[in-house]
C-alpha positions as CSV (number, residue, x, y, z in Angstrom):
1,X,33.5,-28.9,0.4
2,X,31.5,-32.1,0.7
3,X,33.2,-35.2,2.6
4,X,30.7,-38.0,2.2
5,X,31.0,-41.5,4.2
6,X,32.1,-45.1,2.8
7,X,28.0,-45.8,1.7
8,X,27.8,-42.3,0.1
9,X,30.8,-42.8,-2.1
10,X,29.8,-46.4,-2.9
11,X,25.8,-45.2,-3.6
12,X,27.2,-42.7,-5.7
13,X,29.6,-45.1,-7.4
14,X,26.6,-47.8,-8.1
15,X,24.2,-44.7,-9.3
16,X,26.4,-43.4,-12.2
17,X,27.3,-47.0,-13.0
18,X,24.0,-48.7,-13.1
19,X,21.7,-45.1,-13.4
20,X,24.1,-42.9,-15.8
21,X,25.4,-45.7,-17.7
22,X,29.0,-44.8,-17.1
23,X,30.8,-48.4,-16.7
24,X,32.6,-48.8,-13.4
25,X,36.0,-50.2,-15.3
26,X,35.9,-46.3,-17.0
27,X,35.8,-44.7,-13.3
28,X,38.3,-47.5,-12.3
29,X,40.3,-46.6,-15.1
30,X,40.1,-42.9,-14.6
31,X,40.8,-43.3,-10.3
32,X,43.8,-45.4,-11.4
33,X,45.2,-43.2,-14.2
34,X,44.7,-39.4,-12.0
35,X,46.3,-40.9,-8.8
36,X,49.3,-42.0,-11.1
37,X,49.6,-38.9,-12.4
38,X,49.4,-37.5,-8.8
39,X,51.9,-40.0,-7.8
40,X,54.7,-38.9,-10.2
41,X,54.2,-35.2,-9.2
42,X,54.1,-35.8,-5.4
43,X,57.6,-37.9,-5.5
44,X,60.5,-36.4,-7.3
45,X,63.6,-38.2,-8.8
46,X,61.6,-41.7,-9.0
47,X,62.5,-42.3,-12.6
48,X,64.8,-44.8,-11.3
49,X,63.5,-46.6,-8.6
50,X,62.1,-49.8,-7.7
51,X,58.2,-49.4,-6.9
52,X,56.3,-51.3,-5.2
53,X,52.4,-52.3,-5.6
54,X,50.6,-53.7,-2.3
55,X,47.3,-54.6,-3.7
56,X,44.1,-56.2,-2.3
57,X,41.3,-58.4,-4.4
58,X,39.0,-56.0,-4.0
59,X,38.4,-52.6,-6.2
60,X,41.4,-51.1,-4.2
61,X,43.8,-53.3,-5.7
62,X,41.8,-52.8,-8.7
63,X,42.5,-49.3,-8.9
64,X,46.3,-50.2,-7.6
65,X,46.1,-52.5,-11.3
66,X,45.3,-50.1,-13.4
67,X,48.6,-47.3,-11.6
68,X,50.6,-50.7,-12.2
69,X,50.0,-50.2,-16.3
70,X,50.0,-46.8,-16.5
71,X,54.3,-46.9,-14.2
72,X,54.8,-49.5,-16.6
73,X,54.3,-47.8,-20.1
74,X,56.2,-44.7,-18.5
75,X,58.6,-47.2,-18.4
76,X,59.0,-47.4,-13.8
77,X,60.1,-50.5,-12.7
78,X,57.1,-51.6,-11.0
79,X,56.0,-54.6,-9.4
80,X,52.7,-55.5,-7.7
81,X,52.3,-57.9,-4.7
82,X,49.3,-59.1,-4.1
83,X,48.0,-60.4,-0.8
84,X,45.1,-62.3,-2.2
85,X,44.8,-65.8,-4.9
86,X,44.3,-64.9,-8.3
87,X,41.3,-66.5,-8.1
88,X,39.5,-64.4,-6.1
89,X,40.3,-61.1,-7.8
90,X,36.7,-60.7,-9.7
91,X,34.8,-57.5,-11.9
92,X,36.6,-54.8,-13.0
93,X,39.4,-55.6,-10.6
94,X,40.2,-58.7,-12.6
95,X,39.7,-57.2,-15.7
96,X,42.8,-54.9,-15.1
97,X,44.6,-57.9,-13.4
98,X,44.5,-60.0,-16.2
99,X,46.0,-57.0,-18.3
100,X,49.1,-57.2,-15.8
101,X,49.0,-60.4,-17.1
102,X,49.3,-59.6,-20.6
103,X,52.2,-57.0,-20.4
104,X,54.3,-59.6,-18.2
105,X,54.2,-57.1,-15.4
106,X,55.4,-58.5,-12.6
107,X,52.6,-60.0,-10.0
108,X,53.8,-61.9,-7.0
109,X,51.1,-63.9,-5.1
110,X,51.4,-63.4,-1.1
111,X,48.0,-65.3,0.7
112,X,49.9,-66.2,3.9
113,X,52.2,-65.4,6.8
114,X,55.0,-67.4,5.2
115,X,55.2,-66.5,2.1
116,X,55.1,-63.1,3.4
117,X,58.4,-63.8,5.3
118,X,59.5,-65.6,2.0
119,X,59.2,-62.2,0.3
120,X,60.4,-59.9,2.7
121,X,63.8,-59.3,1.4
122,X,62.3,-58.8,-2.2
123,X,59.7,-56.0,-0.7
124,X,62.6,-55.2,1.5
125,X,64.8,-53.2,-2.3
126,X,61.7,-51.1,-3.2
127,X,62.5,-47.6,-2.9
128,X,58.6,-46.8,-2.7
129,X,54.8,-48.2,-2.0
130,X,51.8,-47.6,-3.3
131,X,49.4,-49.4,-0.9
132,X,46.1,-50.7,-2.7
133,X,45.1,-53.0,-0.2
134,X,41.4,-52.3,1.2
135,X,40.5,-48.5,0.5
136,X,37.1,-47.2,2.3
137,X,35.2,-50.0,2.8
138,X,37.0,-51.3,6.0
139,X,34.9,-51.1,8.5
140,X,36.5,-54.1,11.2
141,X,40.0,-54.7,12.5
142,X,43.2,-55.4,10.8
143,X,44.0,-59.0,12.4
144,X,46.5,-61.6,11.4
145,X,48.1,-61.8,7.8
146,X,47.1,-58.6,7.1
147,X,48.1,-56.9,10.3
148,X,51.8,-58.7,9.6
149,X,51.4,-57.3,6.0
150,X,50.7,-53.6,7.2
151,X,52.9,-53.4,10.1
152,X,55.9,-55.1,7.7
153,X,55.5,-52.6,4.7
154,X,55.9,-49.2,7.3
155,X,58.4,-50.8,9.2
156,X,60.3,-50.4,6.1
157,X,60.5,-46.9,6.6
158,X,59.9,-45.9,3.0
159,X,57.5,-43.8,1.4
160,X,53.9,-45.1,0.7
161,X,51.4,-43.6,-1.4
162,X,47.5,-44.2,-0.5
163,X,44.6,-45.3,-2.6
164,X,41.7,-43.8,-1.3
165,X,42.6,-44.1,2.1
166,X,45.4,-45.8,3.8
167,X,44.9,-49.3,5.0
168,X,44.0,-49.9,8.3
169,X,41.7,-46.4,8.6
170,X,38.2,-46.4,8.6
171,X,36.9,-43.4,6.3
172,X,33.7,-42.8,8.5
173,X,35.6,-42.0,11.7
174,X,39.4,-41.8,11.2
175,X,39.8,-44.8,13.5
176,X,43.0,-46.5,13.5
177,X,41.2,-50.6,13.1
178,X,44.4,-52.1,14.9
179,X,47.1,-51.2,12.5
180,X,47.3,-48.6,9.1
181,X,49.7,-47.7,6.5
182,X,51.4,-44.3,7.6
183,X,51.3,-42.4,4.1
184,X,53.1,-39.5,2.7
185,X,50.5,-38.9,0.4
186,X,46.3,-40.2,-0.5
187,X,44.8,-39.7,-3.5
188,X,41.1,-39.7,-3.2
189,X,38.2,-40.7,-5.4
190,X,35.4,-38.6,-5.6
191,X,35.4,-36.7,-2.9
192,X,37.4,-36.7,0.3
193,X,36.2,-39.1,3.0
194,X,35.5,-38.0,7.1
195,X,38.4,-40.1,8.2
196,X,40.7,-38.0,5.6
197,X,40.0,-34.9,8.5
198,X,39.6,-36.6,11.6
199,X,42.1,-37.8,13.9
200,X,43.9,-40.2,14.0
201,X,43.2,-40.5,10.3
202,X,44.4,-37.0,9.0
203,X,47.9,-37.9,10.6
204,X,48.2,-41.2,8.5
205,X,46.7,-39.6,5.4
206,X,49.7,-37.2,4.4
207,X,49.2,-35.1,1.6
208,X,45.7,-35.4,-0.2
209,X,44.7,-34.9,-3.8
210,X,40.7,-35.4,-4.6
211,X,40.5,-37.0,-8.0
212,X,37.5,-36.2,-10.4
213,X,36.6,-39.4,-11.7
214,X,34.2,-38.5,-13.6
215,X,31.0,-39.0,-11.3
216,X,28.2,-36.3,-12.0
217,X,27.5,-33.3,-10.1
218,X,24.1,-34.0,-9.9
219,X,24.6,-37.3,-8.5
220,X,26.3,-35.8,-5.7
221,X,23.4,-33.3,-5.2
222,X,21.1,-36.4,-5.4
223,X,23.0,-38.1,-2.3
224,X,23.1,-34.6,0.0
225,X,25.8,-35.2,1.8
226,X,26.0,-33.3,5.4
227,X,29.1,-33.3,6.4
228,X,31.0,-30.6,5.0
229,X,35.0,-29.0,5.0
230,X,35.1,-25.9,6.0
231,X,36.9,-24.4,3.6
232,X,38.1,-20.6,3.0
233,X,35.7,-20.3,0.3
234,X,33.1,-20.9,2.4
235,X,34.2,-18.0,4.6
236,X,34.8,-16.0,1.7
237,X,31.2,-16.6,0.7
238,X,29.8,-15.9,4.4
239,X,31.1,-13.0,5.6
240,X,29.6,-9.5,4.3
241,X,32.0,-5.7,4.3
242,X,29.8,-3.8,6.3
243,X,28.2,-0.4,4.6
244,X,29.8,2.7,5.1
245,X,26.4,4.6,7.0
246,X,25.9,2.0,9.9
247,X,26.3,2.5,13.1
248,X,27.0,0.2,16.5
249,X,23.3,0.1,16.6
250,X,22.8,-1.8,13.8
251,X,25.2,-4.8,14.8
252,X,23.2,-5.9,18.3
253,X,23.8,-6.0,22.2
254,X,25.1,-9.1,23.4
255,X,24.9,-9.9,27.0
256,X,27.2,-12.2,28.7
257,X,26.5,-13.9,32.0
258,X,30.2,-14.9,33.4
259,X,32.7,-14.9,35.7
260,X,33.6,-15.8,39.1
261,X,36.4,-15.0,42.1
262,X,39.6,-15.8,40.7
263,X,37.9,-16.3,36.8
264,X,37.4,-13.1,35.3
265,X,39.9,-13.8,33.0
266,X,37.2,-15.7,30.9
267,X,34.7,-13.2,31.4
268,X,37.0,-10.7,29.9
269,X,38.0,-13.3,27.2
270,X,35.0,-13.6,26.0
271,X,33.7,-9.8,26.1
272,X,37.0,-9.0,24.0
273,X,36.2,-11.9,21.5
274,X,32.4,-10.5,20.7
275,X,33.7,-7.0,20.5
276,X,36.7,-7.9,17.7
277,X,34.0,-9.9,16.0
278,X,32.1,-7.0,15.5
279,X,29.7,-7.2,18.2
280,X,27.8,-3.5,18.4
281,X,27.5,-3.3,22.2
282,X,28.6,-5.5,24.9
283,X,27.2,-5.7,28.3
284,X,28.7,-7.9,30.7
285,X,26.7,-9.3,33.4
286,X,29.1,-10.3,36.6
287,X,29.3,-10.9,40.6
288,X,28.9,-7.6,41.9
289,X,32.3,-7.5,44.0
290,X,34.5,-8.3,40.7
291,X,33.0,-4.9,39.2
292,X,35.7,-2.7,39.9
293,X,38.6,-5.2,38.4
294,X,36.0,-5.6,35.1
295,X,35.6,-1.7,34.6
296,X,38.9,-1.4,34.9
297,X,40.3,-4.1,32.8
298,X,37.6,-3.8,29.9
299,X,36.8,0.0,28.6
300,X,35.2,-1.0,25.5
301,X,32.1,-2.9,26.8
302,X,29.7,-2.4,29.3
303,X,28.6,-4.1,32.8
304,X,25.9,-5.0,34.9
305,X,26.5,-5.8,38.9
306,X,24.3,-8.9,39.6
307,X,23.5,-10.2,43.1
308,X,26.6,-12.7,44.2
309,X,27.1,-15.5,46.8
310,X,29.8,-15.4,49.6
311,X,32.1,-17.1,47.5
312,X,31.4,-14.2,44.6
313,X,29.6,-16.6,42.4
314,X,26.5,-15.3,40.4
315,X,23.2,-15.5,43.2
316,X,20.0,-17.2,41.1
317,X,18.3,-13.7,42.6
318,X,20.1,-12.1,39.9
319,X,17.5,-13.6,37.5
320,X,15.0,-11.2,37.7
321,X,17.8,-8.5,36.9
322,X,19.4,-10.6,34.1
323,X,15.5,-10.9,32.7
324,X,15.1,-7.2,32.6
325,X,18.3,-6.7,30.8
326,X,17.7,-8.8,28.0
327,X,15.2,-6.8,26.6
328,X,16.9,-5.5,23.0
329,X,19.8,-8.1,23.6
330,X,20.4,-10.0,20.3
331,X,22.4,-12.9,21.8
332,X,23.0,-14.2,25.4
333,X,26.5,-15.7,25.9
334,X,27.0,-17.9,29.0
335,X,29.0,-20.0,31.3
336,X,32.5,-19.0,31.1
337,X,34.6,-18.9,34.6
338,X,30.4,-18.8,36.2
339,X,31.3,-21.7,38.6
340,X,29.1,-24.5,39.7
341,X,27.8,-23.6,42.6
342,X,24.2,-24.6,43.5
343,X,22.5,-21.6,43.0
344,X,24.3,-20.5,40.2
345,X,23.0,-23.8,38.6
346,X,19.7,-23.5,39.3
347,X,20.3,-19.4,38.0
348,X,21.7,-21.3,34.5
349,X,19.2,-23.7,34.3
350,X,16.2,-21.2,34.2
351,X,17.5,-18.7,32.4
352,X,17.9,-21.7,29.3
353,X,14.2,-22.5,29.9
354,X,13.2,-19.3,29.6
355,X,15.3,-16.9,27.5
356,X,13.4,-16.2,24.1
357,X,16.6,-15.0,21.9
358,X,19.9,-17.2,20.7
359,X,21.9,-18.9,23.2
360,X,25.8,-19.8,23.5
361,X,26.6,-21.9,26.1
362,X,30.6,-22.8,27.2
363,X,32.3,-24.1,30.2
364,X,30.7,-24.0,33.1
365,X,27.2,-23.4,31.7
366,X,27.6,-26.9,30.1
367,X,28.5,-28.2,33.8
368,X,25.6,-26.7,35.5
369,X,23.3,-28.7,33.1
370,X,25.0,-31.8,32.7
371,X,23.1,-33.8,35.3
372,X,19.9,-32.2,33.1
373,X,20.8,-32.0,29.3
374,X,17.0,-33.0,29.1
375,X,16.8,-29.1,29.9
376,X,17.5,-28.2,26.2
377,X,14.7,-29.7,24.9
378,X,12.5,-27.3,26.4
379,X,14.3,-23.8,24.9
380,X,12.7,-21.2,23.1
381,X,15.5,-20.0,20.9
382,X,18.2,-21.5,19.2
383,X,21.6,-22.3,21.2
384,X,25.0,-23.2,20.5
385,X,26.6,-25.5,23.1
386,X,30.7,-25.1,23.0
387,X,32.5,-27.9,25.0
388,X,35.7,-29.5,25.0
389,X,36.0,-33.4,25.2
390,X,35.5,-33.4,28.8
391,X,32.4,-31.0,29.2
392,X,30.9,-33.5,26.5
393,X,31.9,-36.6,27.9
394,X,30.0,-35.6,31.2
395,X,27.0,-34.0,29.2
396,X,26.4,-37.8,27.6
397,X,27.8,-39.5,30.9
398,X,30.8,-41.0,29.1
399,X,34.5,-40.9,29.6
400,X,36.7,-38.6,27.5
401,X,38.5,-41.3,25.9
402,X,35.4,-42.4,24.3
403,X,34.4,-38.8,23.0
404,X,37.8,-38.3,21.3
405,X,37.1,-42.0,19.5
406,X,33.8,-41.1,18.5
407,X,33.7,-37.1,17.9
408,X,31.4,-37.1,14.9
409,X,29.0,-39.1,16.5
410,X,29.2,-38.5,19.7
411,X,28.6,-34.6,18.7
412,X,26.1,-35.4,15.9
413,X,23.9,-37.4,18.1
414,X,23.7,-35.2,20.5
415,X,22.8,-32.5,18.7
416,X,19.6,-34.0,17.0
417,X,18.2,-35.4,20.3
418,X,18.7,-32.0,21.7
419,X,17.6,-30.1,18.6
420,X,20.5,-28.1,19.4
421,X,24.0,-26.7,17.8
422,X,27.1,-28.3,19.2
423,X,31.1,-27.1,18.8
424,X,32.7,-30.0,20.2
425,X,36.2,-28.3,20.2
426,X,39.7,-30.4,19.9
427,X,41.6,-30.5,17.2
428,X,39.7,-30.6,14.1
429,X,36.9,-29.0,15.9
430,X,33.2,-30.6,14.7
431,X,30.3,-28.4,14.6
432,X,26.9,-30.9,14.4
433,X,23.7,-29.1,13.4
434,X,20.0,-30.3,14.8
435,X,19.2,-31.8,10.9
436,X,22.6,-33.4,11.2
437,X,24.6,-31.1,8.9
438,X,28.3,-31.6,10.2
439,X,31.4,-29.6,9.8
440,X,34.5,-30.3,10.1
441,X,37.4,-27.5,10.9
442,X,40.6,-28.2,9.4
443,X,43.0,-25.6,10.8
444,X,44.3,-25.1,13.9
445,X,47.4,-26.3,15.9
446,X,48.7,-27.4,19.6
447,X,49.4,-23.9,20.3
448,X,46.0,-23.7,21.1
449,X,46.1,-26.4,23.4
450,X,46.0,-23.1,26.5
451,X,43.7,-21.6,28.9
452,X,41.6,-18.9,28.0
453,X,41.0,-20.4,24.1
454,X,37.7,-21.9,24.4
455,X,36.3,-18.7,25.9
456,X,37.5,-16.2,23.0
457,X,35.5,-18.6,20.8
458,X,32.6,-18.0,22.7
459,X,32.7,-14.4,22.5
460,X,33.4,-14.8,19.0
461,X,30.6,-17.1,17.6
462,X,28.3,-15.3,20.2
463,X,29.4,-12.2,18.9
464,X,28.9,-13.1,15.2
465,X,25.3,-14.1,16.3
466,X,24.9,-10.4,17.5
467,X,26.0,-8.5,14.7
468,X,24.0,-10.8,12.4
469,X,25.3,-13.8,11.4
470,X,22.8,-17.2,11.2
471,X,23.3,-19.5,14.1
472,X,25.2,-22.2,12.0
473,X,26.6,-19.7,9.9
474,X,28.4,-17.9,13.3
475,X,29.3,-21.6,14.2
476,X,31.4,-22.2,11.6
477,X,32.9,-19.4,10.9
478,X,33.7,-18.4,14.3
479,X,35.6,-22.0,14.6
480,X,37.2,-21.1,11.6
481,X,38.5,-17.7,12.4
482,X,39.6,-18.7,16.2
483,X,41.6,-21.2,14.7
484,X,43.1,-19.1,11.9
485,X,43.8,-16.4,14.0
486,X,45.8,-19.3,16.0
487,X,47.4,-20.1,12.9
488,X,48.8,-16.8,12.0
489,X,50.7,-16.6,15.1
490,X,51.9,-20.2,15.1
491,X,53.5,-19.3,11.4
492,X,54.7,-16.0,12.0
493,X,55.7,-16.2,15.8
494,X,55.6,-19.1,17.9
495,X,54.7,-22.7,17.5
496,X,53.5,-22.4,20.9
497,X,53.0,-20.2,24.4
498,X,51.0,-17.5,23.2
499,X,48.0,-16.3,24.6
500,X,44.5,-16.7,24.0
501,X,44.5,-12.8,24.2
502,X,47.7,-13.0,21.5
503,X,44.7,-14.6,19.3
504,X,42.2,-11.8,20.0
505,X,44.3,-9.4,18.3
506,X,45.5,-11.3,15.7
507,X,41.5,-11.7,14.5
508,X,41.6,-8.7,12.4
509,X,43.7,-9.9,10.3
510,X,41.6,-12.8,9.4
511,X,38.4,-10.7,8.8
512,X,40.5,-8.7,6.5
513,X,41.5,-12.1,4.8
514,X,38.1,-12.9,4.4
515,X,35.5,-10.5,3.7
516,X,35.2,-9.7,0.1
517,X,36.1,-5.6,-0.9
């Protein structure tokens, strides 16, 4: 599903206006009519109450016009407030406006602080909001008259339906711009903007309804947008039942490079993510010493004793043995629990140089690069870097806190200069492709929010990758499946304190969920 950005929706908007010929009072008229229609089905029991209108002068509170008319012949009691001089209502928005007019619906004129106050005990008896104030185009801070008006109508505590998007968020990012209307429920125009998926956003947007109205297929074809939902459908469409007379051979040898003393939890992690994938065969490479406790704790994959340090950390003399045991591999997973030490680094960094066949790279492989990222540039395969908010912010040298305000971006950037894939996880994890194709992943929960997650994904994309799955195909859908699998046990078990091994098993389910009989 396409979610397209404030100048996509507004190109799109002037293109079947000025191109198609379809007048933008009809789309205003059909945006304004749908959400009403959505708006009585969303909020029961409302026959009787008092609704209120918070409307802007632009083609938001042109849209909140036209719900106005259509509460009013459906006999509501409705009245609109708008935070703006008559005057400078213009287009279609006036148009409807002036229709208020006509039917003596109710229109009270707020342009100031006081006469805010002046009407606070009117706004104060409406049951519910509908707030048409700015819609996408914000792109600055909510400051002054408006921030009062904002912060006044959800300190009411009552329920507030969205136009578009709820005022105050910025439908490129999901920012909060100072202050924004906390809805119960958006309807959408179009189709449904980043911010509508992306925190903070997606907590303020409540429930949301997309609203055809009435803008061509093909002009949304024309635009391309690239950033995309990623949507069970999708899944549905992308993974393939396997055929009853293949064998292991036939779904790949993945190779992981991983662990350390006192991590081969994620080494295992991983191994038992690419196996419940569907990986074929796994090998995992490991210190030498930490053999016996890997034999022992994983009987479904294989493993390869590499040369170690005295702290049992992978030696970069293991590189020559590594080498030789890529041969036939069709994926090399590394960096989980590796450590950071020196050598291992310099290990890391040459086996990205040189390895000829796809890459994912998590958690401490990310680290061993980071004062290098430059590295990536010179691969010979494709590769998948998987890190949280943190392993980003050091890859970029940034602070976290900046990350997590700028995700799409941040990741998006990053992945074009590098010509690489990136999963920056977190909730709502964003996978950014090297043409700048963006997914977002809707699902998930805090459950998640536990050691030992991020590595199962790895073994799970990287184990897609293996068995046969496109590199931005494996992305996505591995995302996906970790976080349904997360999802399953939040619903049927525990909001939270299960295991990133509880999600390993619970990843069969999915695939039977998802793959097509």
């Amino acid at each position: 599903m396409y979610l397209v950005t404030a100048k996509q929706m507004q190109e799109m908007d002037k293109f079947t206006i000025e191109s198609f010929g379809i007048p933008g009072r009809v789309l205003m008229e059909n945006a304004g009519k749908s959400s009403t229609e959505i708006f009585i089905n969303t909020f029961k029991d409302i026959k009787q109450k008092k609704i209120g209108i918070a409307a802007g002068r632009g083609n938001n509170g042109g849209d909140g016009f036209v719900m106005a008319r259509y509460l009013f012949n459906k006999k509501f009691d409705v009245t609109v407030y708008l935070f703006s001089e008559s005057d400078k209502v213009v287009n279609d928005a006036k148009s409807n406006l002036n229709l208020l007019y006509r039917l003596k619906i109710p229109v009270i004129n707020i342009c100031n602080k006081q006469e805010l106050t002046d009407n606070h005990i009117s706004m104060k008896h409406k049951n519910i909001w509908i707030d048409a104030i700015f819609g996408t185009g914000l792109n600055s801070d909510v400051r002054g008259f408006f921030k009062d008006v904002i912060n006044y109508i959800n300190s009411l505590d009552k329920p507030v339906f969205s136009v578009d998007i709820p005022s105050g968020i910025n439908s490129d990012s999901g920012k909060i711009c100072k202050t924004a209307i906390k809805a119960c429920a958006t309807a959408t125009f179009g189709h449904a903007k980043i911010g509508h998926f992306i925190h903070p956003g997606c907590e303020f947007s409540g429930k949301l309804s997309i609203v055809d109205i009435g803008i061509p297929e093909f002009v949304t074809e024309k635009f391309k947008p690239k950033h995309n939902l990623i949507t069970e459908k999708l899944i549905k469409n992308t993974l393939l039942p396997r055929k009853p007379d293949k064998h292991k051979g036939n779904y790949g040898h993945l190779l992981i490079v991983a662990g350390s003393s006192g991590k081969t939890g994620a080494s295992i992690l991983t191994a038992k993510g690419a196996l419940k994938t569907g990986a074929g065969l796994v090998t995992l490479a490991i210190p030498e010493s930490l053999n016996p406790i890997l034999e022992t704790a994983l009987i479904e994959a294989m493993t390869l004793c590499l040369n170690e340090t005295d702290n049992h950390c992978i030696d970069e003399t293991a590189f020559d043995t590594i080498k030789i045991n890529l041969s036939n591999k069709k994926c090399l997973a590394i960096g989980p629990g590796i450590g950071t030490e020196n050598t291992t680094k310099r290990l890391v960094k040459k086996l990205i140089s040189l390895c000829e066949i796809p890459m994912v790279i998590d958690a401490d492989g990310i680290n061993c690069i980071a004062d290098s990222p430059d590295i990536l540039k010179t691969v010979k395969a494709p590769v998948i870097l998987t890190p949280h908010p943190g392993e980003m912010a050091r890859l970029i040298q940034t602070d976290t806190k900046d990350i997590q305000k700028n995700r799409v971006s941040y990741a998006t950037g990053f992945a074009q200069k590098h010509s690489v894939y990136i999963v920056l996880k977190g909730a709502k994890t964003i996978i950014a492709t090297p043409c700048g194709k963006v997914y977002i992943n809707p699902c998930g929960n805090s459950g998640m929010a536990s050691g030992g997650m991020g590595d199962v994904l790895t073994g799970i994309i990287a184990g897609l990758i293996t068995s046969g799955y496109s590199i931005e195909a494996s992305a996505y859908t591995g995302v996906y499946l970790h976080a349904k699998a997360a999802d399953n046990i939040y619903k049927n078990c525990t909001p939270f304190g299960y295991l990133a091994s509880d999600l390993i098993h619970s990843l069969s389910k999915q695939f039977k969920i998802y793959i097509k009989n």
